[in-house]
C-alpha positions in Angstrom: 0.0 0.0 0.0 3.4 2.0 -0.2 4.8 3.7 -3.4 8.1 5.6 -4.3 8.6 7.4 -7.1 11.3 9.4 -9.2 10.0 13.1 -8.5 11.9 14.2 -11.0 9.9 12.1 -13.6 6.7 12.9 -12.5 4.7 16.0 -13.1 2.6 17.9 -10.8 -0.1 18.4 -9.4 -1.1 14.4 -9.5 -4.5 13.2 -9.9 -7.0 10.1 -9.0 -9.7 8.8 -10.5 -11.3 5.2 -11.4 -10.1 2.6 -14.0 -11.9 3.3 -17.6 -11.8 1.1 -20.4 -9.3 1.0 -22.8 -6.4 2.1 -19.5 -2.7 1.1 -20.3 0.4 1.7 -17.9 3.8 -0.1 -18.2 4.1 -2.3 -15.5 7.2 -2.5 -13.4 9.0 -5.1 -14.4 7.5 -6.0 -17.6 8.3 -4.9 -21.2 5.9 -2.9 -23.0 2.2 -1.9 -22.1 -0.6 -3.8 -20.9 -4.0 -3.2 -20.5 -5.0 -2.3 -16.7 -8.2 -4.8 -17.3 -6.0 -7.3 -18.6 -3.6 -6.5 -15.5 -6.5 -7.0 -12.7 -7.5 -10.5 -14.8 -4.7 -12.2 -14.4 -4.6 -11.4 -10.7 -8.1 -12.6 -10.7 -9.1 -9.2 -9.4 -13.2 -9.1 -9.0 -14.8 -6.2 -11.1 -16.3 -4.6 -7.9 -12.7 -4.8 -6.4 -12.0 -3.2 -9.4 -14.0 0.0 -9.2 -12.6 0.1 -6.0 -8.7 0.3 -6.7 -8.1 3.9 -7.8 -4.7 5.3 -10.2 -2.7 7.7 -9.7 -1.8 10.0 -12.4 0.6 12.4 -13.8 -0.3 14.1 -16.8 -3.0 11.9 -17.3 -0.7 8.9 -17.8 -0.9 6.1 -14.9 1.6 6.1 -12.4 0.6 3.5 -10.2 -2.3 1.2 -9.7 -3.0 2.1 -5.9 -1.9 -1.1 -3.5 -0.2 -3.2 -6.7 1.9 -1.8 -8.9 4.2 1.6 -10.7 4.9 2.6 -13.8 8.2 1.9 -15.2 8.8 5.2 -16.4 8.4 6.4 -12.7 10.6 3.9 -10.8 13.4 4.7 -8.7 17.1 4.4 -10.0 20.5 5.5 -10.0 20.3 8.6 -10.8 16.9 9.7 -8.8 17.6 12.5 -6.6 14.0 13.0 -4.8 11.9 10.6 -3.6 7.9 11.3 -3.2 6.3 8.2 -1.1 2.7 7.6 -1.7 0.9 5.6 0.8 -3.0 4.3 -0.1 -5.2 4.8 3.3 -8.4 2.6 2.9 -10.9 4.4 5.4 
């Protein structure tokens, strides 16, 4: 339920919002894009868990998939220099 990011490769200010059809991010460790539908089906992720598991966006691109997993284009490496933490609170 914890995130870190490359601040430097984000862009602020960050929004949230539901999953909508046709969503792509490139998950972390993975080449390429996948579909974020395609991405809760193979975790066999219910479709009302689904509406419940908001993204996190910069720019309007997806970030992270709140409580799973970043982007690749946001992950931490070498050269990072600032850190932001994102932490999902379920209330």
């Amino acid at each position: 339920t914890v995130a870190f990011f490359d601040l430097d490769r984000l862009t602020l200010p960050l929004t949230v919002r539901n999953h909508r059809p046709g969503d792509r991010f490139s998950p972390l460790g993975l080449k390429g894009t996948q579909k974020v539908k395609k991405y809760f089906t193979n975790l066999k992720i219910s479709a009302a868990q689904r509406q419940k598991c908001p993204l996190l966006l910069s720019k309007g691109r997806i970030v992270w998939i709140a409580g799973h997993r970043i982007d690749n284009s946001v992950k931490l490496g070498p050269g990072t220099r600032r850190v932001l933490m994102a932490e999902l609170l379920l209330a």
